[in-house]
KENU-814525 format. One record per residue (C-alpha): x, y, z. Coordinates in Angstrom, 3 decimals. Layout:
<sefis>
<sefi u="X" v="Y" w="Z"/>
...
</sefis>
This chain:
<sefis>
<sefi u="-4.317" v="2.532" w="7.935"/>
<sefi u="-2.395" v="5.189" w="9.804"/>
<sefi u="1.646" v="6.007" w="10.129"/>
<sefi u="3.283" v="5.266" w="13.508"/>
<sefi u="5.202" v="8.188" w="13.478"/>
<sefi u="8.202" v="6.123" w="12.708"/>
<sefi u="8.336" v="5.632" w="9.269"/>
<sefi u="6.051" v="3.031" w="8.810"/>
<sefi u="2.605" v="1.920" w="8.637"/>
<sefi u="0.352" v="0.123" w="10.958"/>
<sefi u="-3.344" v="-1.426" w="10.776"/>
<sefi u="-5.976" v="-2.975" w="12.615"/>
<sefi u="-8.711" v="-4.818" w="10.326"/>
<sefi u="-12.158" v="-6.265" w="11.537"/>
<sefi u="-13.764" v="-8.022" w="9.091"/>
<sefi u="-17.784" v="-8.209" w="8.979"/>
<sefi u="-19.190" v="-11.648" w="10.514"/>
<sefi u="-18.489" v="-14.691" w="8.459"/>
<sefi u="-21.269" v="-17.203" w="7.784"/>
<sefi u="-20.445" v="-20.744" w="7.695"/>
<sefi u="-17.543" v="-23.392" w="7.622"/>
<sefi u="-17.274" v="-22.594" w="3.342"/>
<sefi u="-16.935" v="-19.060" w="3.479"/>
<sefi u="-14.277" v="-18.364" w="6.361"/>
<sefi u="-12.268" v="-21.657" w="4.536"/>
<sefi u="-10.262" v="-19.399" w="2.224"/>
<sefi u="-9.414" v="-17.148" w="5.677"/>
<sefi u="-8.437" v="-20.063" w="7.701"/>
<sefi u="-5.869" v="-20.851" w="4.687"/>
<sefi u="-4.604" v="-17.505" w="4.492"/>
<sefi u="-4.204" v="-16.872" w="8.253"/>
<sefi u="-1.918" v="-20.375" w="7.947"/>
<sefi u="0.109" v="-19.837" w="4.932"/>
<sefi u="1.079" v="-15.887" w="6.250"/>
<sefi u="2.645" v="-18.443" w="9.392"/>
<sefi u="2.143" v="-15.418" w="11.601"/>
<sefi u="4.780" v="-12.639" w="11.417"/>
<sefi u="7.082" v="-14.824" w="8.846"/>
<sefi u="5.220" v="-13.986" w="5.775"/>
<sefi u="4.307" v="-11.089" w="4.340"/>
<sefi u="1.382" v="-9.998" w="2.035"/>
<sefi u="-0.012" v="-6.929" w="0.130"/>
<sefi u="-2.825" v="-4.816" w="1.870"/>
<sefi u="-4.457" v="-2.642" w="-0.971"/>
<sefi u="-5.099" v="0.621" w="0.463"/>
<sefi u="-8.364" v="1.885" w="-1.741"/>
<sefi u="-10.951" v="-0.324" w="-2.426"/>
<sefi u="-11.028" v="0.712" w="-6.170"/>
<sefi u="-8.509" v="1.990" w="-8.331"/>
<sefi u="-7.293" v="5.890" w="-7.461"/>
<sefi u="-6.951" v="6.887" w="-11.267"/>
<sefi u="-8.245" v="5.781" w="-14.533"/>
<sefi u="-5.296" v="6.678" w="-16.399"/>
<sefi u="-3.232" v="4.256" w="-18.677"/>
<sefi u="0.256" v="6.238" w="-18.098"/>
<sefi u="2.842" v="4.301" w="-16.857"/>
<sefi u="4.973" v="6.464" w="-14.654"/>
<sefi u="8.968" v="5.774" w="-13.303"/>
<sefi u="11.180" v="6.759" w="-11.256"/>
<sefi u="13.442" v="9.511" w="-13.250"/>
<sefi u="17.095" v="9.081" w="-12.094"/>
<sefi u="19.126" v="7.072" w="-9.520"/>
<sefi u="20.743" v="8.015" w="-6.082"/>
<sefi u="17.183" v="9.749" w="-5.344"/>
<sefi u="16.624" v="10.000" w="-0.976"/>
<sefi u="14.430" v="11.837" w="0.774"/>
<sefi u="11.014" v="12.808" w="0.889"/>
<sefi u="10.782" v="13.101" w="-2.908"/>
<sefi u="11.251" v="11.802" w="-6.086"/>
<sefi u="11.811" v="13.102" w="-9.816"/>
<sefi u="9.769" v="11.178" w="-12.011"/>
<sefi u="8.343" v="10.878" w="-15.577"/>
<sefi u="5.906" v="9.032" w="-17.853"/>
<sefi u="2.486" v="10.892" w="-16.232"/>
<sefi u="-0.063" v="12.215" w="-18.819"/>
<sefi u="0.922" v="16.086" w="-19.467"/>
<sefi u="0.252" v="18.836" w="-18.174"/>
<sefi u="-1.894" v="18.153" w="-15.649"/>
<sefi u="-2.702" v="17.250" w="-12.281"/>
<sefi u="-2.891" v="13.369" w="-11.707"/>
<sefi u="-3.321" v="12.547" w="-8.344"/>
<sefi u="-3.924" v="14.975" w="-5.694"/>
<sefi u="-2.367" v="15.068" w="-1.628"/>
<sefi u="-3.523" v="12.588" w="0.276"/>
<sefi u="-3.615" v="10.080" w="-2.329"/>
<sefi u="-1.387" v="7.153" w="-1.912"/>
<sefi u="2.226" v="5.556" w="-4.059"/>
<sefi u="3.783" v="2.603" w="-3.733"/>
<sefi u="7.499" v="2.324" w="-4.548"/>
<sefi u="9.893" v="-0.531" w="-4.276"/>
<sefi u="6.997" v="-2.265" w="-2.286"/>
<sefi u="6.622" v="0.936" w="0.112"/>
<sefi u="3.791" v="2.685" w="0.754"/>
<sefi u="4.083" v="6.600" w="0.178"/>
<sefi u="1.178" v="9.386" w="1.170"/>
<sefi u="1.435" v="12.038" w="-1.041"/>
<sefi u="2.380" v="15.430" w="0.922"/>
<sefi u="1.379" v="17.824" w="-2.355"/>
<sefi u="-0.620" v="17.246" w="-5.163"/>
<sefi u="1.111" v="15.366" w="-8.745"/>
<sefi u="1.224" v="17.879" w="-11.419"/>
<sefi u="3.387" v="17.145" w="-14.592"/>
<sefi u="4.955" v="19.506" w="-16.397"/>
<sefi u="4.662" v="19.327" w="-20.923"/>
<sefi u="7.134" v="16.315" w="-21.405"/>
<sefi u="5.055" v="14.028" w="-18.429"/>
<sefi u="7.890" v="14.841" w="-15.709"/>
<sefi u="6.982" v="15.745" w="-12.238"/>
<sefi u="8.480" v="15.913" w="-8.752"/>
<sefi u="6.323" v="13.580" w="-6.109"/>
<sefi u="6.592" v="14.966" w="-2.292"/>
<sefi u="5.013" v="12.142" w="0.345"/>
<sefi u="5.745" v="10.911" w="3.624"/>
<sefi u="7.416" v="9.042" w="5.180"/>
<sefi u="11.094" v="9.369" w="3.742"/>
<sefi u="12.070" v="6.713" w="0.925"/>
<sefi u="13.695" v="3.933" w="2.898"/>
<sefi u="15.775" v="2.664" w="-0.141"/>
<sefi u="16.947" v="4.692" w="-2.930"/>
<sefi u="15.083" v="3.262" w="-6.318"/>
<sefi u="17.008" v="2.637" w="-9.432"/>
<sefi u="16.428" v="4.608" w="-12.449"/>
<sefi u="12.666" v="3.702" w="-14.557"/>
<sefi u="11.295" v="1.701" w="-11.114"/>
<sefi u="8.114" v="1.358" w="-11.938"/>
<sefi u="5.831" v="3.604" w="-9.616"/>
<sefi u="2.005" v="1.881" w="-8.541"/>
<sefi u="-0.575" v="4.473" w="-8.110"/>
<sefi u="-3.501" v="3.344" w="-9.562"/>
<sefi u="-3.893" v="0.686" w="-6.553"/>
<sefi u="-1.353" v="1.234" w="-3.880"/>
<sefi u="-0.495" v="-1.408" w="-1.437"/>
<sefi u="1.031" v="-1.586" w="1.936"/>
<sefi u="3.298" v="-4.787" w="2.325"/>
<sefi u="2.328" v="-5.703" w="5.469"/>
<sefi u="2.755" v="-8.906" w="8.211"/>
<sefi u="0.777" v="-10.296" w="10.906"/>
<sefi u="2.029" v="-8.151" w="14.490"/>
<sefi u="0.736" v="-11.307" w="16.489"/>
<sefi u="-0.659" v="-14.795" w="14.870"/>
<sefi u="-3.688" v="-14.179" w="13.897"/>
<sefi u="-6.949" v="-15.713" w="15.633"/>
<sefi u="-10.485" v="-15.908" w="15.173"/>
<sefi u="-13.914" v="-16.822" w="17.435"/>
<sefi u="-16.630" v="-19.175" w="16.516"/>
<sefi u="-19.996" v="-18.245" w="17.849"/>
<sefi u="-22.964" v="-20.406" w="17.328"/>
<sefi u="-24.545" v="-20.221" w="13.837"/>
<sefi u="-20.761" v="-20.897" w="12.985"/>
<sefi u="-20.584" v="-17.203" w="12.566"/>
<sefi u="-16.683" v="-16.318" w="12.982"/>
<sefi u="-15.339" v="-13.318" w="13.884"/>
<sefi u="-11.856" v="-11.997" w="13.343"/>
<sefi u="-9.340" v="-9.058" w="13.611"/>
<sefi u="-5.922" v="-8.198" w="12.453"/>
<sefi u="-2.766" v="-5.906" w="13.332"/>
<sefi u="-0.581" v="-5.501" w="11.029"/>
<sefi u="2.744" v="-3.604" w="10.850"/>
<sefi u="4.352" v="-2.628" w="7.494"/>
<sefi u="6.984" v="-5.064" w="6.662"/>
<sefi u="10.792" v="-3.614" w="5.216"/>
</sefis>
């Protein structure tokens, strides 16, 4: 997954070779229901869980714009996640820019790009332990069918806001 350069996210997926009518079934149904670019749908960004941690961080104060946030609820004292790792907020996807270190009551400043689109409210709840870009389909999806009924398919997707 990789920024535009415009605030938002963009994607192309290629999924190994699919075996049989059975197993690319559940694919064919998603591909339908998205109904191209009218639906969208979550695209986890990690394929396991970032952190182990049971905290349950928010969003410390309303009005809050920019490229960071005051937060609280993180473990303290420490550093729980590092830069590079991922947020999402408000159904936006958010790279961290520095690394997450609370201070001894669990509050901590997060810095990530790109800029928070819309302001959250005070105590919205903040996903880091599998982050997810909420994306949609750029073009309707397609697949091929070679024989073997081995089917191939790829994806662009475009963060949805």
């Amino acid at each position: 997954m990789l920024a535009s350069g415009r605030g938002w996210w963009e994607c192309s997926l290629t999924l190994p070779p699919i075996v049989g009518e059975t197993a690319v079934n559940s694919w064919r149904a998603f591909m339908a229901s998205a109904r191209g670019a009218a639906n969208d749908f979550r695209i986890p960004v990690n394929e396991i869980a970032q952190s182990s941690s049971t905290a349950t961080p928010l969003v410390n104060g309303s009005g809050q714009v920019g490229r960071s946030l005051n937060t609280d609820g993180w473990p303290i004292s420490t550093t729980v996640l590092k830069a590079g790792q991922f947020l999402t907020i408000n159904n936006q996807l958010l790279q961290l820019t520095a690394d997450v270190v609370s201070n001894g009551t669990g509050q901590a400043v997060i810095s990530f790009e790109p800029s928070i689109r819309t302001s959250p409210s005070d105590n919205t709840a903040i996903e880091y332990k599998n982050p997810y870009a909420l994306m949609y389909f750029v073009e309707d999806p397609g697949y091929s069918v070679e024989p073997g009924l081995v089917y191939s398919m790829s994806f662009s997707l475009r963060e949805s806001f």
